[in-house]
Steps between C-alpha positions, in 0.01 A plus 500: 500500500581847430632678836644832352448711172885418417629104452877412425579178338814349339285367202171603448230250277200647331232265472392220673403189231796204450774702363472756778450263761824278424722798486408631785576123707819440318657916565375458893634140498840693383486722862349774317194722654288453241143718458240346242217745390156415305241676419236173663384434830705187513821365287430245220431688210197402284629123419517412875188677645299236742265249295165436564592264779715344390864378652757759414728424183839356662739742318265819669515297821859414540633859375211669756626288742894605424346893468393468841814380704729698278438825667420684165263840641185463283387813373156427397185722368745711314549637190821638383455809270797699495904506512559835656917465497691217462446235797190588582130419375180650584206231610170623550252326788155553610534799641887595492827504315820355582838498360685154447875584540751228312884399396350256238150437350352204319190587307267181506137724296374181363259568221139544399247341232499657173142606369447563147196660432199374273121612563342434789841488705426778727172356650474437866579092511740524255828435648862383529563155553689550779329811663184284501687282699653735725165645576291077551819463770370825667228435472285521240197271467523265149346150619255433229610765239597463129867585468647499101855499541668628191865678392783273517768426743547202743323734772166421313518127586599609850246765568242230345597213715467773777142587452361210435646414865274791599191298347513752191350340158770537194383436176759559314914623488585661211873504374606767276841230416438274210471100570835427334669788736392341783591172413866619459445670850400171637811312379699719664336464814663144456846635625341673786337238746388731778291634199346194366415414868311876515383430148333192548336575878307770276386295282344266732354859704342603150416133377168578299545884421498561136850648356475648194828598349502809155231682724476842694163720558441758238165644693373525860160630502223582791295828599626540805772227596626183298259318387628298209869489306515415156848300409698432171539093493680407179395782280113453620335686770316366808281678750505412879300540775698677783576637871864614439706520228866452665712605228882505467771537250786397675725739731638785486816614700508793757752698423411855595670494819834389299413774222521749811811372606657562139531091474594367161185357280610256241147381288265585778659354759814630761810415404739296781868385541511144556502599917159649401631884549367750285688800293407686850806420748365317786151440368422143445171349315360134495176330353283631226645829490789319315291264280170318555635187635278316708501486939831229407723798370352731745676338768807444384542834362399661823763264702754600267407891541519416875850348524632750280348786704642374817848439332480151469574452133651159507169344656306695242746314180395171650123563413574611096490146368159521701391830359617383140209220487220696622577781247505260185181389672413882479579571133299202395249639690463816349535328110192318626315774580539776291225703387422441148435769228108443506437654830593820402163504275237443761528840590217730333486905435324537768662251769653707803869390507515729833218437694621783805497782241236345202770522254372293171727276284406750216581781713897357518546397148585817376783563745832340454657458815403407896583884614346681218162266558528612855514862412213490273253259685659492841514120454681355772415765711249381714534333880619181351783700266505294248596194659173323314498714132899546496564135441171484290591801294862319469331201360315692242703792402829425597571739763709532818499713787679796435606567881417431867496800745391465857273395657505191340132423648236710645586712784328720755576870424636475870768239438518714167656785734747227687606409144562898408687573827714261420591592203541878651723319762717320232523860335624671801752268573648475150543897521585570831177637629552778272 
């Protein structure tokens, strides 16, 4: 728990899912006072959230249970939105501020579901595969509702297998991947038996759910909330009968925090030394940030980033070899599951592409570049800047994010002033008080 408005740590983690979680053991394990900082109630990240009930995963479970005796300070609740001066972040609470003071820093964001937009995908009911999820394991009543799950990305099988635990109905997952892509994909599950094991306990969990491979919705329609999707199944359409709509095109990496931090970005994703540091002395990043790679590369990534932050890069060379097979893993993951050219047309004139400023796909297709759609439409403007229409506008047009200036998430105008005197502090020092 937070005691003071000021916390010093040898090597500071931000975020809390696998990545973030293993660094943090393996720097404390190293003697190092270590400070971990997410923006949830609890550590876990969205993969290891509790389950309907269920006994916890055994990974979660055994690096919770090495979280706890390692004397790591949990620093939970908070969201980090600013780097006022080197070694030192702003995190915003509740009701307060507080600055995280650090030597080193491993950033551990995770990522997010990418949402492409076709009509009908800002209903209420339409959501993310895993944000409808998230929201069942808080709560969120779905026994006896009709879920279509549809987008592509192993997390659709999951998030299935997941509701229909909750006594949801599924009838139907829809894969954007062709058959013949996932058959490769399946092969090369061969060489990776932890996988096959994971593979085949969800088939057994979804034994009887139709999966249709060559499909993805191209309408969601209702008056006022979902009430029926219409989806693309090998060049014919087919309308459904629906509750929800959870919807996902695979993940996305969050890397605004690393943008701030003037971090390297090689083809969307931030670019690391094989210790896992960054072009930013001292700043470390593991998991998706670095490449979608699955909860396997998470970890070892973020035990490497944890050695190496404490100083202990011989312990962190034993673990490449490791690393090495869960990123081939990775790259045939994302072959698999690339988005194919035909998405980009089930957009219309008239679909919103951002849905917090009602910024139509014909409204962007006469500008040219991220910044100069911004400046005409104020696209990516709106409370959720751009983190849902700048990868969907990337996907379309093209375009990347021009810049990232603080605050990297919404901020009370209060903490707004922190982050200002700050910055007059910083000032004043660097001229004297002049």
């Amino acid at each position: 728990m937070i005691t003071d408005s000021r916390q010093r740590f040898d090597v500071l983690v931000v975020g809390g899912g696998p990545a973030g979680m293993a660094a943090a053991v393996r720097a404390a394990e190293c003697g190092a006072d270590v400070g971990i900082v997410d923006d949830n109630a609890a550590l876990g990240g969205q993969i290891w959230r509790g389950e309907c009930d269920q006994p916890q995963n055994q990974d979660a479970a055994q690096w919770r249970a090495l979280l706890g005796t390692s004397g790591v300070t949990q620093v939970c609740g908070r969201k980090v939105f600013d780097r006022p001066g080197p070694g030192v972040l702003l995190a915003e609470g509740n009701s307060d501020v507080c600055e995280l003071h650090y030597q080193n820093l491993i950033l551990a964001t995770g990522a997010r579901e990418r949402f492409l937009p076709f009509p009908g995908w800002t209903l209420p009911n339409v959501m993310g595969a895993g944000g409808l999820q998230a929201m069942v394991k808080s709560g969120l009543p779905i026994r006896g509702k009709r879920v279509v799950v549809a987008g592509t990305g192993p997390l659709l099988l999951a998030v299935a297998a997941y509701l229909l635990k909750c006594d949801a109905e599924i009838p139907v997952i829809c894969e954007q991947a062709s058959w013949s892509t996932l058959a490769r994909f399946s092969a090369a599950l061969l060489r990776q038996p932890g996988k096959v094991v994971e593979a085949l306990r969800l088939k057994r969990e979804l034994a009887g759910v139709p999966f249709v491979a060559n499909s993805w919705p191209v309408a969601a329609r209702g008056q006022q909330t979902l009430e029926s999707v219409t989806i693309s199944q090998h060049g014919r359409s087919e309308t459904i009968e629906c509750d929800f709509l959870a919807c996902g095109f695979h993940l996305v990496p969050n890397i605004e925090l690393p943008l701030l931090l003037g971090c390297k970005i090689e083809a969307g994703y931030v670019w690391v030394d094989e210790l896992q540091q960054t072009t930013d002395k001292g700043t470390f990043c593991a998991g998706e940030p670095t490449g979608i790679g699955g909860v396997d590369l998470a970890l070892v990534e973020g035990q490497i980033a944890g050695l190496a932050a404490a100083g202990e890069t011989a312990k962190a060379q034993e673990l490449f070899g490791q690393r090495e097979k869960a990123r081939r893993f990775a790259r045939v993951l994302d072959h698999t599951f690339r988005l194919r050219a035909e998405l980009k047309s089930l957009v219309s004139p008239e679909t919103l592409v951002c849905r917090c400023e009602d910024v139509t796909y014909s409204r962007l297709q006469g500008h040219t570049s991220w910044r100069a759609a911004k400046l005409h439409t104020r696209c990516g403007m709106g409370p959720c800047q751009g983190r849902v229409c700048g990868p969907a506008a990337q996907f379309l047009f093209g375009w990347n994010p021009d810049s990232v200036r603080p605050p990297v998430f919404p901020a009370r105008v209060e903490n707004l002033a922190v982050m200002a005197l700050g910055a007059k502090r910083e000032n004043s020092a660097v001229t004297g008080g002049l």
